[in-house]
C-alpha positions as CSV (number, residue, x, y, z in Angstrom):
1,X,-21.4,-18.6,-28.4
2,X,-18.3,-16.0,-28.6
3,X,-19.3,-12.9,-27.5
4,X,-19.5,-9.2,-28.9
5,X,-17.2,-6.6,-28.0
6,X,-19.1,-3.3,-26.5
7,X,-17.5,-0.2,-27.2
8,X,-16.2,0.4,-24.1
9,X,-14.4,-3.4,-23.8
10,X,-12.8,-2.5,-26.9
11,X,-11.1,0.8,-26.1
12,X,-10.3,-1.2,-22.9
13,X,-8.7,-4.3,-24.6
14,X,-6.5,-1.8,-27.4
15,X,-5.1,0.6,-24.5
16,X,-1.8,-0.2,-25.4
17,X,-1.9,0.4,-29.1
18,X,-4.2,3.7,-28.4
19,X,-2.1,4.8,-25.5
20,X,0.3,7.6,-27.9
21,X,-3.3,9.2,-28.4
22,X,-5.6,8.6,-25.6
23,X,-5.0,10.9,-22.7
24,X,-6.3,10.9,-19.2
25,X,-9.0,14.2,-18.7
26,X,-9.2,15.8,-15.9
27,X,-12.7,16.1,-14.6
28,X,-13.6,14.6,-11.6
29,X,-14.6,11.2,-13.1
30,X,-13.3,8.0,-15.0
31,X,-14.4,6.3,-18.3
32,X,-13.8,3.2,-19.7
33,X,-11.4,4.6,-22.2
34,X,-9.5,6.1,-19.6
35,X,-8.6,2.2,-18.4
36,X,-6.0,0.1,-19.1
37,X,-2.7,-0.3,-19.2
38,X,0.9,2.1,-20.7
39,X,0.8,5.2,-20.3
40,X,-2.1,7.9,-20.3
41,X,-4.4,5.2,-18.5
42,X,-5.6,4.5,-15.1
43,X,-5.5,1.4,-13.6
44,X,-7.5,0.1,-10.9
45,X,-5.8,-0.4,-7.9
46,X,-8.5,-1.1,-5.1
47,X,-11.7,-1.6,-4.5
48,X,-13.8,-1.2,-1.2
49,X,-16.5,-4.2,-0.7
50,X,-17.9,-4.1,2.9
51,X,-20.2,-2.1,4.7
52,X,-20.0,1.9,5.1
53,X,-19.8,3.4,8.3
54,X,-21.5,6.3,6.9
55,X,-24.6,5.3,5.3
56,X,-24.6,6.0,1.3
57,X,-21.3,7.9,1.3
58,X,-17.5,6.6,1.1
59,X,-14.7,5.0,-1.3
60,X,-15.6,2.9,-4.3
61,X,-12.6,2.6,-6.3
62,X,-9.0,3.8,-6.5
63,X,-7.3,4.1,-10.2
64,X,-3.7,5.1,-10.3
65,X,-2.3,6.5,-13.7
66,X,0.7,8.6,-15.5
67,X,1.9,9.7,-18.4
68,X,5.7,11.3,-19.7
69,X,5.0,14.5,-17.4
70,X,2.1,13.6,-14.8
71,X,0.7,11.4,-11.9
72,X,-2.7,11.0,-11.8
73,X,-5.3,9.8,-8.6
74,X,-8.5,9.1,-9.4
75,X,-10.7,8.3,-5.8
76,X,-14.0,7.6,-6.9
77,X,-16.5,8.1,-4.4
78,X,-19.1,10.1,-2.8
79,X,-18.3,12.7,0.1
80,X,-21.4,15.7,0.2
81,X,-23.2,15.6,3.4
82,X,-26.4,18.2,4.3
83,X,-24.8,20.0,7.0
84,X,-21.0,19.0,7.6
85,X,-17.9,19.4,5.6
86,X,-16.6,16.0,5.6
87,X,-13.7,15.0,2.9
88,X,-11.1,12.9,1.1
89,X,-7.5,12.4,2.0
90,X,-4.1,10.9,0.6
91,X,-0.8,10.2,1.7
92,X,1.8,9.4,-0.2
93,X,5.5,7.7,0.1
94,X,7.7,9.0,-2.8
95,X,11.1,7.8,-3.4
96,X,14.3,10.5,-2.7
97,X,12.3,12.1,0.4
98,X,12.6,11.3,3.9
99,X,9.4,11.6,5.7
100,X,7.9,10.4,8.4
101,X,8.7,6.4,9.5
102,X,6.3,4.0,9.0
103,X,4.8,3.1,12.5
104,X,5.2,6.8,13.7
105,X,1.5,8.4,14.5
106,X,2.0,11.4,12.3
107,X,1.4,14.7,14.5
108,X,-1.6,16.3,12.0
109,X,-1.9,19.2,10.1
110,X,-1.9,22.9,11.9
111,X,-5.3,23.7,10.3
112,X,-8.1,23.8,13.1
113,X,-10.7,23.0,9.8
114,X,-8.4,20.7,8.2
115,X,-9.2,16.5,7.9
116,X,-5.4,16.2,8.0
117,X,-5.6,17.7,11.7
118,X,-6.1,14.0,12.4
119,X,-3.1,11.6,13.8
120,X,-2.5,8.4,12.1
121,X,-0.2,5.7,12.4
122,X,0.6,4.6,8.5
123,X,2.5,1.3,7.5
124,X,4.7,3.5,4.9
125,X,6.9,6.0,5.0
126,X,4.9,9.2,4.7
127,X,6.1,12.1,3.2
128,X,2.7,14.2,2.2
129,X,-0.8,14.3,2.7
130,X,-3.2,15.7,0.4
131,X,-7.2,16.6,1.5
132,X,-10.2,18.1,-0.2
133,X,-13.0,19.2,2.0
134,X,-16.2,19.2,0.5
135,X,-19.0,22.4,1.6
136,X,-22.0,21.1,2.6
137,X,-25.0,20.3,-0.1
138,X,-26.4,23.9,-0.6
139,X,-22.6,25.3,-1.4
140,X,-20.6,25.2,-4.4
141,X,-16.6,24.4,-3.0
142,X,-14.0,22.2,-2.2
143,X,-11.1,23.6,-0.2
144,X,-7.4,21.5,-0.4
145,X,-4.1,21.8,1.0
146,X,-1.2,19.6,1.7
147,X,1.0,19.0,4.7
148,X,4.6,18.2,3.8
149,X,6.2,15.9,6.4
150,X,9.5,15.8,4.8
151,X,10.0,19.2,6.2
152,X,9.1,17.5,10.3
153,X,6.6,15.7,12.3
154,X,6.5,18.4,14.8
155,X,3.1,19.5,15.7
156,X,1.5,21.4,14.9
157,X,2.6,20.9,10.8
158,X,1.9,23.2,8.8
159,X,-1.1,23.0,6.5
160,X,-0.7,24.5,3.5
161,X,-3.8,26.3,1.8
162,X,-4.1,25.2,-1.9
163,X,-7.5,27.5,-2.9
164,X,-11.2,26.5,-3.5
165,X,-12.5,24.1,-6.5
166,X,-15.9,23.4,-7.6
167,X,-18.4,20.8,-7.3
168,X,-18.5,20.1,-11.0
169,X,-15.8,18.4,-12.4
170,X,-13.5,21.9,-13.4
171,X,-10.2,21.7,-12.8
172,X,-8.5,23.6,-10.1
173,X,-4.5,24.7,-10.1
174,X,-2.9,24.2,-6.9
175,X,-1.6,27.8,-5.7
176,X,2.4,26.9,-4.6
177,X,4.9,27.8,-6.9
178,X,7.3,25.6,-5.2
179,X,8.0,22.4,-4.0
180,X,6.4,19.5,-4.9
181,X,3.0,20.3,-5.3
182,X,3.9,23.2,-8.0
183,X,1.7,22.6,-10.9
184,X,-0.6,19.7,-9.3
185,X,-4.6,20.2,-10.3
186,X,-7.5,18.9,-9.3
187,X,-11.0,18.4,-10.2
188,X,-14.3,16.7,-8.2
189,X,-17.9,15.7,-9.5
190,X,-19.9,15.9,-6.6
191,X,-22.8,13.1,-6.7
192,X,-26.1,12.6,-4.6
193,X,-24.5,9.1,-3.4
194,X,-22.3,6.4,-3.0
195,X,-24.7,4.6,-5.8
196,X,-24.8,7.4,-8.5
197,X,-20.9,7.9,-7.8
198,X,-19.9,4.0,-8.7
199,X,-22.2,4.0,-11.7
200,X,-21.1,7.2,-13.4
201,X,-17.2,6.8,-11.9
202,X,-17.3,10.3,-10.4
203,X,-15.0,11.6,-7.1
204,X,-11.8,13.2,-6.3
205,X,-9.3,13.2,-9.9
206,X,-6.0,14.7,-8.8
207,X,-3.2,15.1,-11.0
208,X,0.8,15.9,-10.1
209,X,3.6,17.1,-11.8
210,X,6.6,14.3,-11.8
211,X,9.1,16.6,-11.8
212,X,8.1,19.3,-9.3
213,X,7.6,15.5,-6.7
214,X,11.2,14.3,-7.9
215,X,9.7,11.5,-9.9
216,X,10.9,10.0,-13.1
217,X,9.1,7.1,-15.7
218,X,10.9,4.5,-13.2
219,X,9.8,5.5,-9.7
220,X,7.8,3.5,-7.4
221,X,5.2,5.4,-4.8
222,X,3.2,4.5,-2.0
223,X,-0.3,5.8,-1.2
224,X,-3.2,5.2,0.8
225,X,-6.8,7.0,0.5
226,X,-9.5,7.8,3.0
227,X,-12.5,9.6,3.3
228,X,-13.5,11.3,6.6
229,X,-15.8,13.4,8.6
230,X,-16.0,16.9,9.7
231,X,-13.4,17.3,12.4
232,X,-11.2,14.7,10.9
233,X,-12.1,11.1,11.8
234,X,-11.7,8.1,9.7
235,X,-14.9,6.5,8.7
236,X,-14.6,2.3,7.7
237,X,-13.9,3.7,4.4
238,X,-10.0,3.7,3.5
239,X,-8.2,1.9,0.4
240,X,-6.9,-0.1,0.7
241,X,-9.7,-1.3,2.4
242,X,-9.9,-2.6,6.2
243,X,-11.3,-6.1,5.6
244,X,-14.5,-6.5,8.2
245,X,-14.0,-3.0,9.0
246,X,-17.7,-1.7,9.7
247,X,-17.6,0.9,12.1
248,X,-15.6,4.6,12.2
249,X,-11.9,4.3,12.8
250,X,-11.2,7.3,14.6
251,X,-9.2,10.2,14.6
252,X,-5.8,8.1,15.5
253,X,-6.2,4.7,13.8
254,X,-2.9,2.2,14.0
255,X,-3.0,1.2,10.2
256,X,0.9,-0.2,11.4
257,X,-0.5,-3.4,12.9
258,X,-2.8,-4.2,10.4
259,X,-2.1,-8.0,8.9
260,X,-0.9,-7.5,5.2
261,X,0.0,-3.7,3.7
262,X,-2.0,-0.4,4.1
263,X,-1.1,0.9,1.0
264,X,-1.1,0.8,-2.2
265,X,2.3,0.4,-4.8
266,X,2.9,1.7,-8.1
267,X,5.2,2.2,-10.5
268,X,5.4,4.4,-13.2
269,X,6.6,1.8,-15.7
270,X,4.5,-1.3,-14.8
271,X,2.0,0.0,-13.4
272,X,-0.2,-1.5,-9.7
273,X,2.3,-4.0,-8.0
274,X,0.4,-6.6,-6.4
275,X,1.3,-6.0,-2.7
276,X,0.7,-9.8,-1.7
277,X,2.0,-12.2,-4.7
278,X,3.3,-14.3,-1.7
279,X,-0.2,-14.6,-0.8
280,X,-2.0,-15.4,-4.4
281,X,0.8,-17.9,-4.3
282,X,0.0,-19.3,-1.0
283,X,-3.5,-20.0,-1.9
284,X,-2.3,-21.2,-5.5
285,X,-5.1,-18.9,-7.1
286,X,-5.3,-18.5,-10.7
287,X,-7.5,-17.8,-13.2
288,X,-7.5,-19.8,-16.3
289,X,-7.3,-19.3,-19.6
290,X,-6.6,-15.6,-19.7
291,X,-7.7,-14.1,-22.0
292,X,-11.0,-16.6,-22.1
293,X,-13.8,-16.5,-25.4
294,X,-16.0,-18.6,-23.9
295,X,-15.6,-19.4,-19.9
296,X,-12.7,-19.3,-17.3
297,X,-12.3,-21.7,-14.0
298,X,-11.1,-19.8,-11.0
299,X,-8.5,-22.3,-8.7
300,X,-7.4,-21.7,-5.1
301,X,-6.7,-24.3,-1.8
302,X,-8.0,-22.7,1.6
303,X,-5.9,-24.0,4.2
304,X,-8.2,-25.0,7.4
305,X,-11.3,-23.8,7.7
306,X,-11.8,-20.0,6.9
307,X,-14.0,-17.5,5.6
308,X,-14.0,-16.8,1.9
309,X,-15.5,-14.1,0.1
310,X,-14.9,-14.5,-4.0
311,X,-16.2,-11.3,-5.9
312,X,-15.6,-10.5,-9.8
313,X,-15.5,-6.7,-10.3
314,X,-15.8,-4.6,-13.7
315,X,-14.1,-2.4,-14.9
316,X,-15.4,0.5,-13.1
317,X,-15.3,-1.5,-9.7
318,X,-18.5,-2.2,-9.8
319,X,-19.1,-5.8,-8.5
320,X,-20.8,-7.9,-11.2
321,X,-20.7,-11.0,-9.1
322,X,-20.2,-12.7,-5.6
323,X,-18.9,-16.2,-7.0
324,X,-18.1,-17.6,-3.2
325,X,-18.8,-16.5,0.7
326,X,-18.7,-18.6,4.2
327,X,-16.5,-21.1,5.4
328,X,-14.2,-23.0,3.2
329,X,-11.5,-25.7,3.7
330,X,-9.5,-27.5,1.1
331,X,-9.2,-27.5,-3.0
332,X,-11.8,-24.7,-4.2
333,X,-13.3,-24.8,-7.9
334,X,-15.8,-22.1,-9.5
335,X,-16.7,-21.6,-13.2
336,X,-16.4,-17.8,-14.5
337,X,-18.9,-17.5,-17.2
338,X,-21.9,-15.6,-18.7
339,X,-20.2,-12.5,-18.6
340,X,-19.7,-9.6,-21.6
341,X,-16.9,-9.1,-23.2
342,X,-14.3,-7.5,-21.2
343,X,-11.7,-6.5,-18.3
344,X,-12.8,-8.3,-15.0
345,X,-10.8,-7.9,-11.7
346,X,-11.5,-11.5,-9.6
347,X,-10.5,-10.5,-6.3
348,X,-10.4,-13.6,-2.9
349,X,-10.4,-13.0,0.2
350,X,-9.3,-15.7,2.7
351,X,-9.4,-14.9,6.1
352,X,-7.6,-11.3,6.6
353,X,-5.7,-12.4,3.3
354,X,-6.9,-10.7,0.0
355,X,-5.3,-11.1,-3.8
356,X,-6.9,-10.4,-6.9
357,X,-5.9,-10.8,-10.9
358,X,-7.3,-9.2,-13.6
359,X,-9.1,-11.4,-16.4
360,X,-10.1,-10.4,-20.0
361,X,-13.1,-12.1,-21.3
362,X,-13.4,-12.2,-25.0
């Protein structure tokens, strides 16, 4: 039997014809009618499966978005400890800036109380870094600032003080009035945990002003999220995700000799590049017919025998299914059915290789 459209499928499935009108709100959280695809709508970019170093807290889901005039970040997760001041970073790789080469530990920020005090080695070109610290449980703020590494990787560089937000979803204006961060806001919804945070879509929602960064409707960025402790240590939980990554990663992780790409791409006219098509190719994955009434088959060949972890994902990034897991060799088959109408994410991962494509079930 064809299934009924919910509400929030709909405004999902009609992005494009809605997108004029519909506009991304800055609150600290994501709806459905804030996904899809044009402009003024988030997309989902990555999703973080595994196990969480830090027990109930972490990354979910990264959405990228823009519009004419903005670039939006959406990190939904959940941060708040009792005691500590733990919080959520970004870097980011913008086009026209020279910043720091990929494979070169970046020296840190200058801040003594700053998670970007903390010395990675990124796969991309990194020009800026972005944090919010969260207070702990019985306090009300968040406190950013941004290190610019266009300006030098010299340490200590300098962290730059944006001003306090709340807990609660209202928007705070960062406090430069030049450079590229003139303009940029932010907003976070604090939740109890990692659980309440996926179901309601709540986290870190940054937004940035394309101009002040240097960035037109045709530019392409990079960008990677994390969150991290009090003193600036990676936990497991960066997105793109570490696959089998269970345990903290340190103050000084080597992102650089990862297998596949630590980052994330987007452009501002298509939207999420998928950062290994040679891959999805190399498994010949596909998911057929797209969009599918009734049921889809889901296709891929594992070549020798690997593990294999097949998930379907909604909208939100929740996972809705685990279709596959365990060794595999050879010509793979699965049926996609008894879902609700909607926009699925099918994401495989063979081995350290990982692809995903996005299916609409109607």
């Amino acid at each position: 039997m064809k299934k009924q459209f919910t509400l929030a499928a709909l405004g999902l499935l009609t992005a494009t014809s809605f997108s004029a009108s519909a506009q991304i709100t800055l609150d600290g959280k994501v709806t459905a009618t804030e996904i899809g695809t044009g402009a003024n709508k988030y997309q989902l970019a990555s999703t973080y499966t595994g196990t969480h170093s830090v027990a109930g807290k972490g990354l979910q889901t990264l959405y990228v978005g823009s519009s004419s005039t903005k670039l939006y970040v959406m990190i939904v997760g959940s941060a708040e400890t009792a005691t500590d001041y733990p919080g959520y970073v970004l870097y980011l790789n913008v086009p026209g800036k020279t910043g720091v080469a990929a494979g070169t530990q970046l020296k840190g920020g200058s801040a003594g109380d700053s998670p970007l005090k903390h010395t990675p080695t990124m796969d991309m070109e990194t020009d800026y870094g972005v944090r919010a610290t969260l207070s702990p449980s019985n306090m009300t703020d968040v406190y950013y600032s941004f290190v610019d590494y266009t300006a030098g990787n010299t340490a200590p560089v300098s962290d730059s003080y944006q001003g306090a937000g709340k807990k609660d979803g209202t928007a705070l204006t960062f406090s430069a009035t030049t450079g590229p961060f003139t303009g940029a806001r932010t907003a976070l919804m604090k939740s109890t945990d990692l659980t309440a945070a996926t179901a309601a879509g709540t986290g870190l929602e940054m937004e940035f002003d394309l101009a002040a960064m240097g960035l037109t409707a045709t530019s392409q960025i990079n960008l990677m999220v994390g969150y991290v402790k009090d003193g600036g240590a990676f936990t497991s939980d960066v997105l793109p995700q570490v696959v089998g990554q269970t345990a903290d990663l340190g103050s000084s992780p080597d992102f650089s000799t990862l297998t596949g790409r630590q980052n994330v791409t987007y452009n501002l006219t298509t939207g999420i590049l998928a950062n290994r098509n040679a891959v999805a190719s190399a498994l010949k994955f596909s998911v057929y017919p797209n969009p599918s009434s009734e049921a889809a088959t889901i296709d891929y060949v594992v070549s020798g025998q690997q593990d294999v972890a097949l998930d379907v994902f909604n909208s939100l990034g929740q996972r809705v299914r685990s279709v596959a897991s365990g060794k595999q060799n050879g010509a793979q088959s699965f049926p996609l059915d008894n879902l609700t109408a909607g926009a699925y994410l099918v994401k495989l991962r063979v081995g350290d290789q990982s692809t995903s494509q996005k299916v609409v079930i109607q």
